[in-house]
C-alpha positions in Angstrom: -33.1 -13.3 -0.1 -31.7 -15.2 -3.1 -27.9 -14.3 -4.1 -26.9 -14.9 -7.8 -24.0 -17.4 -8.0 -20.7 -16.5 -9.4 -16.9 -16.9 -9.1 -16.0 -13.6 -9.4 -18.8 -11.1 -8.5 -17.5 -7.4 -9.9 -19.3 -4.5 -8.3 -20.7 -2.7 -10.3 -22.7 0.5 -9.2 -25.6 -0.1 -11.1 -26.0 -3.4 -9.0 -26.2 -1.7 -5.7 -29.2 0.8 -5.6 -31.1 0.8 -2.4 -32.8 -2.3 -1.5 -36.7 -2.7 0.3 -35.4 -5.2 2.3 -35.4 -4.8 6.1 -31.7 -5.7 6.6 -30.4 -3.3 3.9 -32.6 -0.6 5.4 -31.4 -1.1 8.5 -28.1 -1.2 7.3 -28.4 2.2 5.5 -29.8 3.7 8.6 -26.9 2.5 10.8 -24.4 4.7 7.8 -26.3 7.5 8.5 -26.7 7.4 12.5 -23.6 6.3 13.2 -21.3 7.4 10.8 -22.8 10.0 8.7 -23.3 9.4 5.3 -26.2 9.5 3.3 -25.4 6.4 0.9 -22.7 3.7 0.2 -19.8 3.5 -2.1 -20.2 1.7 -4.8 -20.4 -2.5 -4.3 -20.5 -2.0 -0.3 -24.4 -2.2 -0.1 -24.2 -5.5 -2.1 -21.6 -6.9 0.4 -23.1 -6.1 3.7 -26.8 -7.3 2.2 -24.9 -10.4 1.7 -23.0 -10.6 4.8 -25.9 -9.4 6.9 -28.6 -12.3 5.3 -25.4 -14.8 6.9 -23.3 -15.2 3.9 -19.8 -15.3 3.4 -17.9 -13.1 1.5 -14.3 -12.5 -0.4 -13.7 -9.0 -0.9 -10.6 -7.4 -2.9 -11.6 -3.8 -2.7 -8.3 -0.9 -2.7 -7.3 0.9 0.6 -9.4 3.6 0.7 -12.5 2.3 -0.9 -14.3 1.9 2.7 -13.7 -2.2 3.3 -13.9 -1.6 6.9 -17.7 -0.6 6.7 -17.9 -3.7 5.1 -17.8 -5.7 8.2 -18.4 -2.6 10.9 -22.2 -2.4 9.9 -22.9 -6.2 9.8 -21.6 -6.4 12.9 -24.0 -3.7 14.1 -27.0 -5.0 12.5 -26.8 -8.1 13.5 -26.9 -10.2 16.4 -23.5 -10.5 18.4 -20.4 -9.4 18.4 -18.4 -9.0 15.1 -14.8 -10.6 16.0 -12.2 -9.0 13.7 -8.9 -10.9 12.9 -6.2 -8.3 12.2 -2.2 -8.6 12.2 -2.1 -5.2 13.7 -1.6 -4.9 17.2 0.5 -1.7 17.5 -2.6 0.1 15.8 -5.9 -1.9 17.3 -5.5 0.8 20.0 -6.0 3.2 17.3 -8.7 1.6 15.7 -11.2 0.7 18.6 -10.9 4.0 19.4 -12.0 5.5 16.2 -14.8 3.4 16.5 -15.9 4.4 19.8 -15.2 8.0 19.0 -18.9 6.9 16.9 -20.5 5.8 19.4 -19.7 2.5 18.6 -18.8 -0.6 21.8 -15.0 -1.8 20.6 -12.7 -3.8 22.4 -9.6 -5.8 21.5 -7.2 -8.8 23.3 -3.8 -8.9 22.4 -0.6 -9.4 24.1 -0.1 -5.6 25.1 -2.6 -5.9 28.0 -2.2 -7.0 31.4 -4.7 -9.5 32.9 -7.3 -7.1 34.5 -7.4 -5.2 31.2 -8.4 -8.3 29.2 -10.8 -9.9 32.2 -12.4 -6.4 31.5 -12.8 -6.9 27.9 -13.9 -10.7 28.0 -16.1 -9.9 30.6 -17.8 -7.0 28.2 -18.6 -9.3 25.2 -19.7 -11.9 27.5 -22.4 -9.9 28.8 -23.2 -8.7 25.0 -22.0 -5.2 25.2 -19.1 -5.2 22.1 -20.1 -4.2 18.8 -16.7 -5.2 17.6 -13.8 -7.2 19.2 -10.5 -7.4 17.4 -8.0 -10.2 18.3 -4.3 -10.9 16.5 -4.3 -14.3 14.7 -1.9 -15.9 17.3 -5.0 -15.3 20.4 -6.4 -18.1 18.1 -4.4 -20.6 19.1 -4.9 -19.9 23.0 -7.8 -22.1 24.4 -8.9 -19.9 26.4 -9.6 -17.6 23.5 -11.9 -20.4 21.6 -13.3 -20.8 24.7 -14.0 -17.4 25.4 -15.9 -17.1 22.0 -18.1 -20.5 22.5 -19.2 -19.0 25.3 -20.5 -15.5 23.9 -22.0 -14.5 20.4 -20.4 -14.5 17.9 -22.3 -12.1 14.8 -19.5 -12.6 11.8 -15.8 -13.1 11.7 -13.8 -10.7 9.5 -10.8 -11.5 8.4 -9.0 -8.0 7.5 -5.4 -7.9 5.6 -6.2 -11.8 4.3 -3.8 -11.9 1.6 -1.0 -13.0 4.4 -2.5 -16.1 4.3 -1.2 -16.8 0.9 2.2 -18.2 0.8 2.5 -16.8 -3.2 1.7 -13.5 -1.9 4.2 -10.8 -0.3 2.9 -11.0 2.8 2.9 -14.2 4.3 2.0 -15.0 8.0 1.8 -19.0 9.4 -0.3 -17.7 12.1 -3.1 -16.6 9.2 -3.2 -21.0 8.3 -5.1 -21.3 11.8 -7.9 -19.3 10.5 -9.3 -22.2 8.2 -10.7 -23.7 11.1 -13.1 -20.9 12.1 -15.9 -22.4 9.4 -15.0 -26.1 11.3 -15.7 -24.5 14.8 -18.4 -22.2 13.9 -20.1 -23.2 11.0 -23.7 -21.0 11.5 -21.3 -17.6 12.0 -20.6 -15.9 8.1 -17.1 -14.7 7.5 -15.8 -11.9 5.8 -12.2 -12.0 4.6 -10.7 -8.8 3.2 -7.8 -7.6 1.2 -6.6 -4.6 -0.8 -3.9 -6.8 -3.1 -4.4 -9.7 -4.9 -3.2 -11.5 -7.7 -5.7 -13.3 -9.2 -3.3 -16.5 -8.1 -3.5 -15.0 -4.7 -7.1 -14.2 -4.8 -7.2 -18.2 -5.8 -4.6 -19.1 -2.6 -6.9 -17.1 0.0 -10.3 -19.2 -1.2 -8.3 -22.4 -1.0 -6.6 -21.8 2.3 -9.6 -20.4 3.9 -12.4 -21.8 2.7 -13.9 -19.3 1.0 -14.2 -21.0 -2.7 -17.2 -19.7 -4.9 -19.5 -22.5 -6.3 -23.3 -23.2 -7.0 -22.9 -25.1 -4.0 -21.8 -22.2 -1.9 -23.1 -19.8 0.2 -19.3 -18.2 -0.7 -19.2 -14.9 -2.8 -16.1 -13.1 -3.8 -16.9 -9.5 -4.7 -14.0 -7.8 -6.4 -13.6 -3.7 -6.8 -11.7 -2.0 -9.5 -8.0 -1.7 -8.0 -7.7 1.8 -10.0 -6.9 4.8 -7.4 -6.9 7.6 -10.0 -5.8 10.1 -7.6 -2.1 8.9 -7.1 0.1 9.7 -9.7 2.5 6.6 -10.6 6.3 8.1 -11.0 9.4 5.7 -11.4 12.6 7.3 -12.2 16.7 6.1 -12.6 18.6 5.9 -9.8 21.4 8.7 -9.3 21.3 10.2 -5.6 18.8 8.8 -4.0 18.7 10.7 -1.1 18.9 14.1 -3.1 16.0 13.0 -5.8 14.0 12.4 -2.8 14.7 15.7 -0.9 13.8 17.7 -4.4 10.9 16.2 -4.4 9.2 17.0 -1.0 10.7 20.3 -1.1 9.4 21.3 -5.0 6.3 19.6 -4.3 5.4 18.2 -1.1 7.0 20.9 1.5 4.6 20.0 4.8 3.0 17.4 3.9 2.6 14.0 6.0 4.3 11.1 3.6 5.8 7.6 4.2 9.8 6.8 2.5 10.0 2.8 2.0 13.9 1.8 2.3 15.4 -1.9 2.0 17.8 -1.6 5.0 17.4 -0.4 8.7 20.8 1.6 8.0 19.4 3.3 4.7 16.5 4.2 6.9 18.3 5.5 9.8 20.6 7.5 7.3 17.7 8.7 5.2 15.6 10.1 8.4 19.0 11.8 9.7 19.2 13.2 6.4 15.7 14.7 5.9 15.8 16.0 9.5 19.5 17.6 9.1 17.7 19.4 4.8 14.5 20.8 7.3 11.9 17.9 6.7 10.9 16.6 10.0 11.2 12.7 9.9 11.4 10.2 12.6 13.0 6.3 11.7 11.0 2.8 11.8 12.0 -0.4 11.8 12.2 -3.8 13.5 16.0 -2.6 15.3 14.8 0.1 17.0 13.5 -0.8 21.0 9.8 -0.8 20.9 9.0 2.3 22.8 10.8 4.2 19.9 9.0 2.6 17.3 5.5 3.2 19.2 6.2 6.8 20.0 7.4 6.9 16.2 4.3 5.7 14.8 2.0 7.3 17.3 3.8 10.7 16.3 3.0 10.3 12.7 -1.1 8.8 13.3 -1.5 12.5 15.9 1.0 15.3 14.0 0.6 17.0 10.3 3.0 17.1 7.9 5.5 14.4 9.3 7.4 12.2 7.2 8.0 8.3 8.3 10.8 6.7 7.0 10.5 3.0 6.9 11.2 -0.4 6.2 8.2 -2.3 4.8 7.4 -3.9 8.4 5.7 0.2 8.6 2.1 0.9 7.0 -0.2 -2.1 7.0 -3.4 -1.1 8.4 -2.4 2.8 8.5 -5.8 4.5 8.7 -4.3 8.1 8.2 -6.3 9.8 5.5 -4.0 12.4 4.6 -1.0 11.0 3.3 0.1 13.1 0.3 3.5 10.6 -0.8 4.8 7.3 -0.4 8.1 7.3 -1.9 10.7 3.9 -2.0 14.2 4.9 -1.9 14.9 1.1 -3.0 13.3 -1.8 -5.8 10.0 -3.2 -3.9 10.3 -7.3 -4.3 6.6 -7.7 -6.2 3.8 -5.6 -7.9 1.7 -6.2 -4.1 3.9 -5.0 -2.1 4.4 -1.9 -3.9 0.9 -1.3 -4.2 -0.2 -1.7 -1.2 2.8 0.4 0.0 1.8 2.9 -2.5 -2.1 2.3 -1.8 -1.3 4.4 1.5 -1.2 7.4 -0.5 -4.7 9.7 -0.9 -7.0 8.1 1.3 -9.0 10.9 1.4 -9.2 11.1 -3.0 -6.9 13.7 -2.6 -3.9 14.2 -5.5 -1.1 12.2 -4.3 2.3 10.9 -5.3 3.7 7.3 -5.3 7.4 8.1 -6.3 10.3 5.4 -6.8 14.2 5.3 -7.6 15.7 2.4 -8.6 18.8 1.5 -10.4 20.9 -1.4 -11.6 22.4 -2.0 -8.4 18.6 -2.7 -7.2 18.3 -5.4 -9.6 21.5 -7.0 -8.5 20.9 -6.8 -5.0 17.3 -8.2 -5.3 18.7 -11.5 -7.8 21.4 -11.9 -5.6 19.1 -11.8 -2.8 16.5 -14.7 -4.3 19.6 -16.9 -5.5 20.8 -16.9 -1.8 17.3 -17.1 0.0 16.6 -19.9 2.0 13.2 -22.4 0.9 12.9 -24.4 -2.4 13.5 -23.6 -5.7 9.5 -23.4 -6.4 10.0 -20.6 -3.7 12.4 -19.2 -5.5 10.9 -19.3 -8.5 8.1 -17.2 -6.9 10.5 -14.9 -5.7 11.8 -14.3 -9.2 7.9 -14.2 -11.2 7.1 -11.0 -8.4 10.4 -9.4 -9.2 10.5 -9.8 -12.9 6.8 -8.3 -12.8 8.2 -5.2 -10.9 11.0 -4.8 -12.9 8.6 -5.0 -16.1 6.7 -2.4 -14.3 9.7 -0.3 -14.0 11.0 -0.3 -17.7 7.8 -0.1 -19.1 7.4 2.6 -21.9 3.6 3.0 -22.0 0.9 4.0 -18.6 1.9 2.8 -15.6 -1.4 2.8 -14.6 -2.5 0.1 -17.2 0.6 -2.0 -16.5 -0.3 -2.2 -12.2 -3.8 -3.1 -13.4 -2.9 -5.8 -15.5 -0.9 -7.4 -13.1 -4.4 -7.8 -11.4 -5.9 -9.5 -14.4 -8.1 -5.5 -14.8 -8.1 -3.7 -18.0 -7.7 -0.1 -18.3 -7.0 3.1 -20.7 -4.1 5.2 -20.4 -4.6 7.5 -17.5 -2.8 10.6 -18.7 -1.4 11.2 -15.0 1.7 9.1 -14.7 5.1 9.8 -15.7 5.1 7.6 -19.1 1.5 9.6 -19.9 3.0 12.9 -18.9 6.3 12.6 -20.8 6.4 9.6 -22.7 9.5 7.7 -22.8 11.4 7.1 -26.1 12.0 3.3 -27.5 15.2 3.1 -29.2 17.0 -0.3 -30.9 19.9 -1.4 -28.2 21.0 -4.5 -29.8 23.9 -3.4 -30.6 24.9 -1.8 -27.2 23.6 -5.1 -26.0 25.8 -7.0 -28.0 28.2 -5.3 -26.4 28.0 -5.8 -23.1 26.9 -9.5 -23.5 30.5 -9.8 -25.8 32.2 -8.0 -22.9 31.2 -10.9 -20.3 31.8 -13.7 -23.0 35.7 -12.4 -23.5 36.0 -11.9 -19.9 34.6 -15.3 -18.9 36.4 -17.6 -22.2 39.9 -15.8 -22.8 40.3 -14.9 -19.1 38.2 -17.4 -17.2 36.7 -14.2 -15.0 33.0 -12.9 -13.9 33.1 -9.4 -13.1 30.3 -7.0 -11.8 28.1 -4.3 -13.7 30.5 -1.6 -12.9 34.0 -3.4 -14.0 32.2 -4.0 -17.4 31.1 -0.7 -17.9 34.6 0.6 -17.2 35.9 -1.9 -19.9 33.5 -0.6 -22.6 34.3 3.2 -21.9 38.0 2.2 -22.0 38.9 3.3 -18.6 42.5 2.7 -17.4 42.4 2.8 -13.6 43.6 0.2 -11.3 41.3 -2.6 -11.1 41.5 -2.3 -15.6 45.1 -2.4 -15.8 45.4 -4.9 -12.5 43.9 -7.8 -14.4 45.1 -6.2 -18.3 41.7 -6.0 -19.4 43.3 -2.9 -21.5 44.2 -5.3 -24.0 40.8 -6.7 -24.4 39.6 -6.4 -27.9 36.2 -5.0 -26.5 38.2 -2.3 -24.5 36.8 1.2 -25.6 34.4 0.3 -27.8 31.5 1.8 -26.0 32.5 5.5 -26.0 29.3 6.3 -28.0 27.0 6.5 -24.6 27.4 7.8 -21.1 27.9 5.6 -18.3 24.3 6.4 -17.0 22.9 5.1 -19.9 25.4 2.0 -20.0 24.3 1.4 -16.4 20.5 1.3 -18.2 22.0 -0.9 -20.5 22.7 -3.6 -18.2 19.5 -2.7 -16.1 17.5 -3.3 -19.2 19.3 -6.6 -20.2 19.1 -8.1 -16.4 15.1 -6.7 -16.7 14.3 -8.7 -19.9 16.3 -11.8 -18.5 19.4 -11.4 -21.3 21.6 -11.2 -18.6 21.8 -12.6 -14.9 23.4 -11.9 -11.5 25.8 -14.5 -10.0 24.3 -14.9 -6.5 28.2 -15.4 -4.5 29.5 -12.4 -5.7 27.3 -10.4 -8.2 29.1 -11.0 -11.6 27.1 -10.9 -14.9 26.8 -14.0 -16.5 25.0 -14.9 -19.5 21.6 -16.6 -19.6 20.1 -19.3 -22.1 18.9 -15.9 -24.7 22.2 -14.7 -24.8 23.2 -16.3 -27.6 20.2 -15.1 -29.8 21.3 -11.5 -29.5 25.2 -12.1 -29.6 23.7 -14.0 -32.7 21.9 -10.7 -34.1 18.4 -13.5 -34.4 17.1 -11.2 -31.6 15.8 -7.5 -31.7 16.5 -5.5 -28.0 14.1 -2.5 -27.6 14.8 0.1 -25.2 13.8 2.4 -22.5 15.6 6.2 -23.3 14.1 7.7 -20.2 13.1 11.9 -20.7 14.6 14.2 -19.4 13.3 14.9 -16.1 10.4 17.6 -16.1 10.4 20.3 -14.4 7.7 19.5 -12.6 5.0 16.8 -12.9 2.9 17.0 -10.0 -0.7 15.3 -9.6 -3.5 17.0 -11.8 -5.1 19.9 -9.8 -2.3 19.7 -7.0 0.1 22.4 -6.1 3.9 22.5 -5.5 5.5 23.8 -2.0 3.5 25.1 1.0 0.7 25.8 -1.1 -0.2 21.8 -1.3 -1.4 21.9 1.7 -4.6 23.2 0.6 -7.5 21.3 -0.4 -7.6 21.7 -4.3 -11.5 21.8 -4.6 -11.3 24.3 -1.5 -12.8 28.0 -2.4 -10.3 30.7 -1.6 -12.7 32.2 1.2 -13.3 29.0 3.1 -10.0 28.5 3.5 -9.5 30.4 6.6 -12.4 28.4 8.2 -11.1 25.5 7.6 -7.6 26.5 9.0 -9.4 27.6 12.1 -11.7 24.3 11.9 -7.9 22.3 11.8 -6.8 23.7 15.0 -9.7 23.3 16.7 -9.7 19.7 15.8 -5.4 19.5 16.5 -6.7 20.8 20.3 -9.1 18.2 20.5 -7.2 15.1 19.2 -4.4 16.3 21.6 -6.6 16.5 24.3 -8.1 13.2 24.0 -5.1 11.6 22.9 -6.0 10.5 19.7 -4.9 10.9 16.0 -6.9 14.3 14.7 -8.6 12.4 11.9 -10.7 10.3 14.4 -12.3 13.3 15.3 -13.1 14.2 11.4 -11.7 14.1 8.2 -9.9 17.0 6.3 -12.7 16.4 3.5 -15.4 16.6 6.6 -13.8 19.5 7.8 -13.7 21.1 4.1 -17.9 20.5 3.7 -18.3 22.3 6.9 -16.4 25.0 5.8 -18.3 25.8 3.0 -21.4 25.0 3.5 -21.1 27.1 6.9 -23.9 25.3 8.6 -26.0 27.6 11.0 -27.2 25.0 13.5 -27.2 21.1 14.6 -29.8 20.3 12.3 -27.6 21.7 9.2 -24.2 20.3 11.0 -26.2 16.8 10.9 -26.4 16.8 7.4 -22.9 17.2 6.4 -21.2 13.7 5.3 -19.3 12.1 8.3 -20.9 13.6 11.2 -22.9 10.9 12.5 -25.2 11.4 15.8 -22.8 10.3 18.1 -19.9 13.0 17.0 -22.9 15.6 16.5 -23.9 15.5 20.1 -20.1 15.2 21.2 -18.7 17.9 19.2 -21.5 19.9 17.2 -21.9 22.8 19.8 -18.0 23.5 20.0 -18.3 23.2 15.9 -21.0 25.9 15.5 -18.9 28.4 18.1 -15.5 27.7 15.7 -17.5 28.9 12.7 -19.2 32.0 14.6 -15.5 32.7 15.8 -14.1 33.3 12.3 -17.2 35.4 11.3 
């Protein structure tokens, strides 16, 4: 059937009722038998039509908003095996068997197998009998691989997590570049290429570099979602004790929940884990120092238990199917808008209230400038470098909804959410010209009478008239700008300076992290330039997600009634029992929110278990009896 032709197709819900067609109805009966639901999201019924009648396709659709299903039921509905591209080896175990807990014929190749496992699998989709093969980028440039594929077929390539193809995003893999053949090789077989964060100058980079450009002349459509997850509340607060800020917060308002901590450094993360663990919070480490059994046993832990917290560099997360993630929190200034949203987007997969917390503080900002000015590439590079952080730090220090700020940066529009921090407790604006003058007169005197560059701190200590060593070492006492900023605290000087390095007034010295003044300097030393302000609020006593609850009692489903809550405790075990058994993460058996339906609706038999959203005929006939003789237990 015909396709209308656009650049940029938005989905729109109105555009994706249920279609006559054969392929659509085939594809909605393959939801429904296989995994259970009665209709699609909104815009995924428009993608697999399109995908399924042999188009290709560019999605940008948020994690959680079901992309997967995207390229599952094409691959089931039509003819072949649907070979997935996907960075994630440590977790393709995890995914092929959520897929076959369906009913569904998975397999995957990667370097983790010895050869009779893979002969196994090549010999499988060789005879025709995978629904879905995933393969890491780097099997790609084995012959053998392209080989293996000529010789089977092949029903759609997806490629998942395609924003590491573009070198302007935060993500970037080389082994992703190889992918731009596939269309060469196998020009008849439709590809799917998905991401949850993009620019629109990525969402530009991943057409180009793939081959996936929209055009009248195109049998290319890029579908794009709204990036909006309305269920995590945004929260970005100044850095004092880190570690302390983060430990009030799981214990006021997260105590047993599963969450992920983001740190910059392996020894923050070690430290920060040791810490948690040592306050009460059970938290394992992960990061590319530990030995790889540690890591895999880490990560593994976190897919199978409830309530544990990960702490993390950002090599933690991608592809991270766990539904039931209540907070990501970074202990440390993400480098760009992408990564922290897709960090972030790991939060509330199930739709659940959940909390994307951040501390940063001036020291962030130095470290990160330092870190560009000393980075290895181009200056184009860092140029890049310094757009994504200046975005993030704009995101930061901004005084209206975070929410419309993050969406912007996607080239979306928005209204105020009313459930972030700036919406909750709005942040005060206040004229800092004059404390910026300040400061910016402190570095001038330092650098022209003394020929000096000192760091944030030093200055600070000058303003506030401090006499301690390092002052009096190098006479700065006698400076006529010594003492004359006793009228604010040294956390608000240290915002000061945030602010000014934020808004580019200032800059960092990448040898040894001195301030130094910038081309605008001069316009506010010469009073021809306003500087507004970020006062931050006073921190509330407690801003947690609408509808969610503090402490122990978050663990409980917030649209769950009061007398279906012991079922569905009982309904939890059963399912921890049954993941342990099989040796899989609990939410490849079901979903909390699959679990919550069943108990309350309290279905009486297979027929009524059937209809309940997420148990398709597969996990019925698997599970449904020992289902139906949980619920009689508990009556």
């Amino acid at each position: 059937m015909p396709f209308p032709e656009t650049e940029d197709q938005p989905l729109d819900p109105s555009e994706t009722a249920a279609s006559d067609g054969p392929a659509v109805s085939e594809a909605l009966r393959t939801l429904r038998r296989v995994f259970g639901y009665e209709s699609f999201r909104d815009g995924q019924q428009e993608i697999i039509e399109h995908v399924v009648a042999g188009g290709d396709a560019l999605v940008l659709m948020p994690t959680g908003g079901g992309k997967s299903l995207c390229y599952q039921i094409p691959s089931l509905v039509r003819k072949g095996t649907g070979v997935v591209i996907s960075p994630l080896i440590a977790l393709m175990q995890d995914q092929v068997d959520a897929l076959r807990a369906l009913g569904v014929q998975a397999g995957f190749l990667n370097s983790t197998q010895d050869l009779d496992e893979r002969r196994v699998v090549e010999a499988q989709f060789l005879a025709g009998e995978l629904d879905l093969l995933y393969l890491a980028p780097e099997r790609l440039r084995v012959p053998a691989t392209v080989q293996l594929l000529d010789r089977g077929t092949v029903s759609l390539f997806a490629i998942d997590e395609a924003h590491c193809v573009a070198q302007w995003g935060h993500d970037f893999r080389p082994d992703y570049l190889t992918l731009s053949g596939l269309h060469e090789r196998w020009p008849e077989v439709p590809r799917i290429a998905l991401t949850a964060t993009a620019t629109p100058a990525t969402r530009d980079e991943i057409a180009a570099r793939l081959d996936l450009r929209a055009g009248p002349d195109s049998n290319t459509r890029h579908f794009v979602a709204s990036f909006d997850r309305p269920n995590i509340q945004y929260r970005i607060e100044p850095k004092s004790d880190a570690k302390k800020q983060l430990l009030r917060l799981l214990t006021t308002e997260h105590a047993g929940d599963a969450g992920i901590v983001y740190c910059l450094s392996r020894n923050s993360v070690d430290k920060t884990a040791e810490f948690l663990t040592s306050n009460g919070i059970e938290a394992v480490p992960y990061h590319a120092g530990l030995d790889a059994a540690t890591r895999a046993a880490n990560q593994s832990r976190f897919l199978r238990e409830d309530g544990l917290v990960v702490v993390a560099t950002i090599a933690f997360g991608m592809g991270i199917d766990k539904p039931d993630v209540r907070f990501v929190a970074h202990l440390d200034l993400p480098k760009s808008v992408e990564g922290y949203y897709q960090e972030t987007g790991r939060a509330g997969r199930d739709g659940l209230p959940s909390t994307a917390w951040l501390a940063y503080g001036l020291q962030d900002v130095v470290n990160l400038r330092k870190m560009i000015e000393g980075s290895e590439g181009d200056d184009a590079h860092r140029r890049r470098m310094s757009l994504h952080l200046d975005a993030m730090l704009a995101l930061c220090e901004a005084a209206t909804c975070r929410r419309v700020r993050l969406l912007d940066y996607f080239g979306q529009g928005s209204e105020p959410c009313g459930n972030c921090d700036t919406c909750l407790s709005p942040p005060e604006s206040w004229d800092g010209t004059v404390a910026a003058q300040k400061v910016l007169s402190t570095v001038v005197r330092l650098d022209r009478e003394r020929r000096q560059k000192f760091g944030a701190g030093h200055v600070i200590d000058i303003l506030l008239g401090k006499k301690n060593a390092k002052v009096i070492q190098f006479d700065h006492d006698t400076l006529s700008v010594f003492g004359i900023g006793t009228d604010l605290r040294e956390a608000e000087w240290r915002g000061v300076v945030r602010q000014l390095l934020a808004q580019g007034l200032m800059a960092v010295e990448s040898n040894y992290g001195a301030l130094v003044l910038t081309d605008t300097s001069a316009e506010v030393l010469r009073g021809q330039r306003e500087v507004m302000m970020r006062r931050e609020p006073e921190r509330a006593k407690a801003t947690a997600a609408k509808g969610a609850k503090s402490g122990k009692d978050r663990k409980a489903p917030v649209d769950l009634p009061a007398e279906a809550m012991p079922i569905f405790e009982r309904l939890r075990g059963w399912r921890a029992a049954t993941a342990k058994e099989q040796g899989v993460p609990a939410y490849v058996i079901f979903h909390d929110a699959t679990l919550r339906e069943i108990a309350t609706a309290l279905p009486g038999s297979l027929a009524e278990l059937g209809r309940v959203n997420g148990v398709g005929e597969n996990k019925l006939a698997k599970y449904g009896e020992q289902i139906l003789e949980t619920l009689a237990a508990t009556g």
